[in-house]
C-alpha positions as MATLAB code, in Angstrom:
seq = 'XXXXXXXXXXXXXXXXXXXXXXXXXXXXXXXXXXXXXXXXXXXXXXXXXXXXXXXXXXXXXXXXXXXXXXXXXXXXXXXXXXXXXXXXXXXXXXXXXXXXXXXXXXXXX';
ca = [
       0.000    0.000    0.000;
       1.196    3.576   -1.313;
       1.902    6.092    1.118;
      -0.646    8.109   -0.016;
      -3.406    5.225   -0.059;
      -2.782    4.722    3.681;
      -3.040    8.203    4.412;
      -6.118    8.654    2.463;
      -7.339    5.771    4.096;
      -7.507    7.655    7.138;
      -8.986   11.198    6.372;
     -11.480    9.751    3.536;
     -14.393    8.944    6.115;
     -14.398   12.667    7.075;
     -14.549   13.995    3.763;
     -17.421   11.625    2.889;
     -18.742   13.327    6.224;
     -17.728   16.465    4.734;
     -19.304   16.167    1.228;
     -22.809   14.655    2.947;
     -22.906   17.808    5.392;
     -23.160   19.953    2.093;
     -26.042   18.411    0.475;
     -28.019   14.965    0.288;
     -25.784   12.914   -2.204;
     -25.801    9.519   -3.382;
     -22.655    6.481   -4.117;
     -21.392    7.360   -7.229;
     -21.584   11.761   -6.982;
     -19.678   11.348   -3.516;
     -16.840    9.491   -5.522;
     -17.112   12.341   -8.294;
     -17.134   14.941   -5.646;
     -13.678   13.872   -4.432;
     -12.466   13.693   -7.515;
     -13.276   17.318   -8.432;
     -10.974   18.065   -5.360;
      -8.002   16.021   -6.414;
      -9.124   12.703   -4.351;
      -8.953    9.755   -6.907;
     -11.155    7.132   -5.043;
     -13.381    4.208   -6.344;
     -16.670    3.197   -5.434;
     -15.337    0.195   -4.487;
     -13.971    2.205   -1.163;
     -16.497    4.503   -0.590;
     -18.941    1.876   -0.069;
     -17.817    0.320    2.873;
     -17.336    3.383    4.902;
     -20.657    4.694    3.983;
     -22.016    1.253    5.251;
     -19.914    1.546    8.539;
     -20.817    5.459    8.821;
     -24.974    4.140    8.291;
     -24.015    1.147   11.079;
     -22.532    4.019   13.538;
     -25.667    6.643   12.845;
     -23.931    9.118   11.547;
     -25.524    8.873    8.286;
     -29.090    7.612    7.420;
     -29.638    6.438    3.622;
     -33.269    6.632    1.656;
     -33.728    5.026   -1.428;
     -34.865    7.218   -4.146;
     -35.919    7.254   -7.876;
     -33.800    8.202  -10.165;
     -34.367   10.363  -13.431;
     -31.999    7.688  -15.613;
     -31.423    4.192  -14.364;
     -32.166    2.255  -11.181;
     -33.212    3.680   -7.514;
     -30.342    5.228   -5.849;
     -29.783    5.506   -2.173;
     -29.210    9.223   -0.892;
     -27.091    9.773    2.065;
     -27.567   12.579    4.918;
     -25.853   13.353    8.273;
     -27.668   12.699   11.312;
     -27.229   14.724   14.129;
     -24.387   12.100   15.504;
     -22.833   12.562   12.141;
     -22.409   16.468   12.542;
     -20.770   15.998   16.195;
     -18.451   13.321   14.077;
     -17.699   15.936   11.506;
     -17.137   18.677   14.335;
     -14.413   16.082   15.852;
     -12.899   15.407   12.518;
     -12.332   18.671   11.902;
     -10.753   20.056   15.298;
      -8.462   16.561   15.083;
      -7.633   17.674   11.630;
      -6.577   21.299   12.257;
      -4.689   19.703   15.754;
      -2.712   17.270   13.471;
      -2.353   19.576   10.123;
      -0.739   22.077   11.851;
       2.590   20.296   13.160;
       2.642   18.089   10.174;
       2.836   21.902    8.098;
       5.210   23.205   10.519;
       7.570   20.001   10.212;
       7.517   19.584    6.475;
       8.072   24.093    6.363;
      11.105   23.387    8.074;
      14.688   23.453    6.067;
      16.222   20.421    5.729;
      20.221   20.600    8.022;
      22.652   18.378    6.432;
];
């Protein structure tokens, strides 16, 4: 596993949390949505965390129709969810900030 898949592996349930905050989305637009921001995911990855996330109650899912194609099943935050997101994002800024500050650094030789 890439460096980078193990760290997205780690922030990618709070920017699904993210994303769902914004608006009522379904499977396939949350993987879209990330990619539109530089995350390359597949909806082979996103699936399980939104089942966990629906397992925990921090998202609920309805099954809709859709205007082309087969029902698809829309994703919100619960109230849970928001206090999740709230978290994320304080342990975020807590951990982004060293991690900038050590990388800003000059390199000593």
């Amino acid at each position: 596993m890439t460096i980078r898949s193990q760290l997205l592996k780690g922030i990618l349930e709070g920017c699904l949390l993210a994303i769902i905050a914004r608006e009522t989305v379904y499977g396939y637009e949350l993987a879209v949505k990330l990619q539109t921001q530089g995350i390359d995911v597949s909806e082979g990855s996103i699936y399980p965390i939104l089942l966990r996330l629906q397992k925990e109650q921090l998202i609920v899912g309805e099954m809709r129709k859709s205007p082309s194609g087969p029902n698809r099943k829309y994703y919100q935050l619960t109230e849970k969810g928001k206090t999740a997101l709230q978290a994320f994002r304080s342990n975020w800024e807590n951990l982004k900030r060293p991690v900038d500050q050590l990388l800003e650094q000059k390199e000593e030789y």
